[in-house]
Structure formats: structure tokens, C-alpha cells
C-alpha positions in Angstrom: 148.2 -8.0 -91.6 151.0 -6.0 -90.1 150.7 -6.0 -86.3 152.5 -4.2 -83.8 152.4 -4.0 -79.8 152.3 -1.6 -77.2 153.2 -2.5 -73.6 152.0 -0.6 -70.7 154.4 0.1 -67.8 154.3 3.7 -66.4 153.0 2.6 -62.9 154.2 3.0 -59.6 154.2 -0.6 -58.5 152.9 0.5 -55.3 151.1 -3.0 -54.0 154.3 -4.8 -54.7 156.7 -3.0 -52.8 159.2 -3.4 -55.2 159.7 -1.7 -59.0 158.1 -4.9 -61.1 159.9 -3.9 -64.2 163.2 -4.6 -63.4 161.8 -7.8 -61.0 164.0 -10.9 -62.1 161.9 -14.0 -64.0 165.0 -16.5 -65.2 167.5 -14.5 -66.2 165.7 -11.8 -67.9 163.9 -9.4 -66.0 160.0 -9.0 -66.1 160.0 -6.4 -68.8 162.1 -8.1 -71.0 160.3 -11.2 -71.2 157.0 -8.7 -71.3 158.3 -7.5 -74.3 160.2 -10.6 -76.4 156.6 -12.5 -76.0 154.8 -10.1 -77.5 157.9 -10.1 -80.3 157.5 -14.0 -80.3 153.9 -13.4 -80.8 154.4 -12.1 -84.2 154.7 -8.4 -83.4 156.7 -6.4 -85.9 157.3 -3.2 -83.4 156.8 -3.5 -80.0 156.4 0.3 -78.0 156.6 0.4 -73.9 155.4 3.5 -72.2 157.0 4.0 -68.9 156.6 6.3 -66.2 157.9 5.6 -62.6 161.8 5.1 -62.6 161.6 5.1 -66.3 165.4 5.8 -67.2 166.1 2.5 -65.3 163.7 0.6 -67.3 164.6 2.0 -70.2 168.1 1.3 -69.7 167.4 -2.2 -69.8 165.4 -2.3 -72.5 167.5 -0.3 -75.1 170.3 -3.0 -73.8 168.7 -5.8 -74.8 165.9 -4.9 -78.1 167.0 -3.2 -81.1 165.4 0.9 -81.7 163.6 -0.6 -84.9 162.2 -3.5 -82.9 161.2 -1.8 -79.5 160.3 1.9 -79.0 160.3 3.5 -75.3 157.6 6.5 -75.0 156.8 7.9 -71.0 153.7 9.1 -69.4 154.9 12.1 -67.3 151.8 12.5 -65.4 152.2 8.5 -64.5 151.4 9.5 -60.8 147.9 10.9 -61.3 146.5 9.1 -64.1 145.3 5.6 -65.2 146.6 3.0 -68.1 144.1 4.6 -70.2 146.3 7.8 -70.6 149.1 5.7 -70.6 147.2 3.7 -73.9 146.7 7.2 -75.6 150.5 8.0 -75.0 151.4 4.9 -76.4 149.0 4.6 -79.0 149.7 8.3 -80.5 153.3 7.1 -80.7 152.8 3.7 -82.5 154.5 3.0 -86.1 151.9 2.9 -88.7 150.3 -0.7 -88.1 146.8 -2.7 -89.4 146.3 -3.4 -85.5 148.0 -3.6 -82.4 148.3 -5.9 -79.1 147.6 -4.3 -75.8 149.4 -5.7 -72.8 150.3 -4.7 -69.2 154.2 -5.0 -68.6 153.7 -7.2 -65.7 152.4 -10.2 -67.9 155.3 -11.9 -69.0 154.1 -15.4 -68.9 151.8 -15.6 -72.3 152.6 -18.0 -74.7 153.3 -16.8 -78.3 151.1 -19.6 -79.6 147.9 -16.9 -77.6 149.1 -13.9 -79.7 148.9 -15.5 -83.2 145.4 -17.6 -82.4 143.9 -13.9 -82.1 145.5 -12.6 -84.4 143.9 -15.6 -86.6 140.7 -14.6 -85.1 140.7 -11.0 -86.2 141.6 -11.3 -89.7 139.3 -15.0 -89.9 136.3 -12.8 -88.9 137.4 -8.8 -89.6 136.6 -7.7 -86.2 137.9 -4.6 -84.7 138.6 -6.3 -81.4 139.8 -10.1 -81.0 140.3 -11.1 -77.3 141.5 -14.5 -76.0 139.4 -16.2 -73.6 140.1 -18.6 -71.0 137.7 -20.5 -69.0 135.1 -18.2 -70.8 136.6 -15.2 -69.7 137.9 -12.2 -72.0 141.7 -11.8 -71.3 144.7 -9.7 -72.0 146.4 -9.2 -74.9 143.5 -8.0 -76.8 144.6 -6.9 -80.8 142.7 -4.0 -81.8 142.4 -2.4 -84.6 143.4 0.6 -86.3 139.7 1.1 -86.7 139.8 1.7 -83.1 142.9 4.3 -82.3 140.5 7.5 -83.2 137.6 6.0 -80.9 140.3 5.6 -78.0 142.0 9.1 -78.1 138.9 10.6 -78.2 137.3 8.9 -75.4 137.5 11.0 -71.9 134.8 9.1 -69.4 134.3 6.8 -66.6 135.3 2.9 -67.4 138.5 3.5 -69.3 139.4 1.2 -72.3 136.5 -1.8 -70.9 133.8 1.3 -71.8 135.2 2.1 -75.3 135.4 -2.0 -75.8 131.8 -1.6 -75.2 131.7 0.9 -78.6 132.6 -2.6 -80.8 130.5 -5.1 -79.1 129.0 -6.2 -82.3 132.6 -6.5 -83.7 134.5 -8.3 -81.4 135.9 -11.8 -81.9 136.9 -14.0 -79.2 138.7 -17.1 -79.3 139.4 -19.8 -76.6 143.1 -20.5 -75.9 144.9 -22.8 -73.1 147.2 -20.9 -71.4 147.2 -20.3 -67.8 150.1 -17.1 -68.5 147.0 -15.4 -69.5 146.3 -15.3 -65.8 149.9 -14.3 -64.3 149.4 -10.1 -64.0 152.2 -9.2 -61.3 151.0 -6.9 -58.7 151.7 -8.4 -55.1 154.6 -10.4 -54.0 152.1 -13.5 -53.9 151.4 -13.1 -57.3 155.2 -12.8 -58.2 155.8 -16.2 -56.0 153.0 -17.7 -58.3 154.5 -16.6 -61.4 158.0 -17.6 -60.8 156.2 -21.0 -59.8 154.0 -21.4 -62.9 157.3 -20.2 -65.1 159.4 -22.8 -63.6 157.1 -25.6 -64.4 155.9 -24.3 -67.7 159.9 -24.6 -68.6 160.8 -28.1 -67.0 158.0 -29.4 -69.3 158.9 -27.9 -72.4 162.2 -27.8 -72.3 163.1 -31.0 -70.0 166.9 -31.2 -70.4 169.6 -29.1 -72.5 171.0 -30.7 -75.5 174.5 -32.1 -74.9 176.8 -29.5 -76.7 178.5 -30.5 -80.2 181.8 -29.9 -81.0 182.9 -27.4 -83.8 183.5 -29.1 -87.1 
């Protein structure tokens, strides 16, 4: 099944205070590591729509991902309209794909392992949605189908994408996955203490100490 991603990041980060994009995690910033997980997760193409500040974002982005890995699309109108036309944008602008993961840019703390077990899910069942769920819970990233794209472009109501999830309730697959980055969306500087928190743990347990370097043969 080719897969791609689409990333949404055209907000104006007004409950943090500070533009969340460009926010450092490690040495990468938030967008980055956005981006490279949903890469990790088995995404072939990955496309981020900005918006606010957009050339700075995008700076960093065409520094560090190659133009046939990562594409950079903007919302114009990102100060009077919601991720849903922000989705369409990016959608409309997505290579040609079997189905796609959906993710906002501020969650940069899901495992890779979360975006294959849907992605097993989907094509295990041949839904047209497959989220991950955790403690019972639907979470982001959802992978949705092509099936889908004409059913979200056309959509212009009240609810945004949760009503036109409701269009495929009888063809959505869920699957139960252990990872608290499922959790980690970034919009107050509480939740960006947390984050740096749970990502500083989450790295002295998997990778505990760096291996002693080898000399050149």
C-alpha cells in the first residue's frame, strides 16, 4: 500500500505565546521531528501546510528533508479558518497515494512503531479509516483513505473532519497501541514542559548510553 502524510501547521500558535514550529525538542526543532516520525512511520511523501510565519518554517524544513521526501503547501487564509481548510489545502496537494496519515505539527512525540500498527490495521481489515487508540480512546494519526479525499473536499459544515469521520463509521478500524506520544499535542507552555519531559525519558530508556566510538580501519 503506498502511504503518504500530510502534516498540519498553518496556525497562529496563539495559546503558546511562542511560534511552536520552530520550538526546540533535542536538537531538532518541533516540526522537524513532526515530520521525520511520520517518515519513520513508513511514509513515502510527507506534505506540511503552513500558514503563520511560514517562510521561517519552511526555511527549516527545505534545510533539513529532501523536495521528493517532504513537500511545503500554505493556507493563506490561516488567520480566519480551521485545520479543516488547512486538510483540504493539503490534501488537494498530496502526490498520488493508496492513503494518507493526518497529523497536527505539534505532535512530535509518536512512535514509528503507532504509524505501521494502523497501517496494519487498514489493509488487515480494508477500512477507509484506521485510528490508533489509547486507553480506549480514538487518537491522532489517523490513515485515511483515498476513498475518503472526495468526501473531505466536498464537505462544508459544522464539526469539521470528526463529522465527515462520522460518514465511515461502519468502515473504520481501530487498533490499540502503547504510546503515551499519542497524547503530547503542544499548545501551552505546560504542555511543551511535559513534552520535553516525556521526550527526555522516553530517550534515556531506549537509548541508555552512546556506543564508545570505533576507530577507522
Amino acid at each position: 500500500m503506498k502511504v503518504n502524510g500530510l502534516i498540519l501547521a498553518a496556525g497562529l500558535s496563539s495559546r503558546m505565546g511562542s511560534f511552536k514550529p520552530l520550538m526546540p525538542v533535542g536538537a531538532e526543532t518541533l516540526i522537524e521531528r513532526s515530520t521525520q516520525s511520520m517518515l519513520s512511520g513508513g511514509a513515502r511523501h510527507v506534505t506540511v501546510v503552513l500558514g503563520y510565519r511560514a517562510a521561517e518554517a519552511e526555511t527549516v524544513l527545505r534545510g533539513r528533508f529532501f523536495p521528493q521526501r517532504v513537500s511545503i503547501v500554505r493556507n493563506p487564509d490561516y488567520e480566519s479558518t480551521d485545520m479543516l481548510a488547512s486538510a483540504k489545502i493539503g490534501i488537494a496537494a498530496l502526490p498520488a497515494c493508496e492513503a494518507f496519515f493526518l497529523l497536527p505539527g505539534d505532535m512530535p512525540a509518536v512512535d514509528s512503531e503507532t504509524f505501521w500498527a494502523v497501517r496494519a490495521a487498514m489493509q488487515s481489515t480494508g477500512a477507509s479509516l484506521a485510528f490508533p487508540t489509547l486507553e480506549g480512546r480514538r487518537k491522532h494519526p489517523p490513515l485515511i483513505s483515498a476513498r475518503c479525499v472526495l468526501s473531505i473536499l466536498a464537505f462544508d459544515g459544522p464539526g469539521g473532519l470528526r463529522e465527515v469521520w462520522r460518514q465511515y463509521a461502519g468502515e473504520t478500524a481501530e487498533v490499540a497501541v502503547d504510546d503515551a506520544g499519542c497524547l503530547f499535542d503542544t499548545d501551552t507552555p505546560e504542555d511543551y514542559r511535559r513534552l520535553l519531559r516525556y521526550m527526555e525519558k522516553k530517550q534515556r530508556v531506549r537509548y541508555p548510553a552512546p556506543l564508545p566510538m570505533q576507530s577507522a580501519i
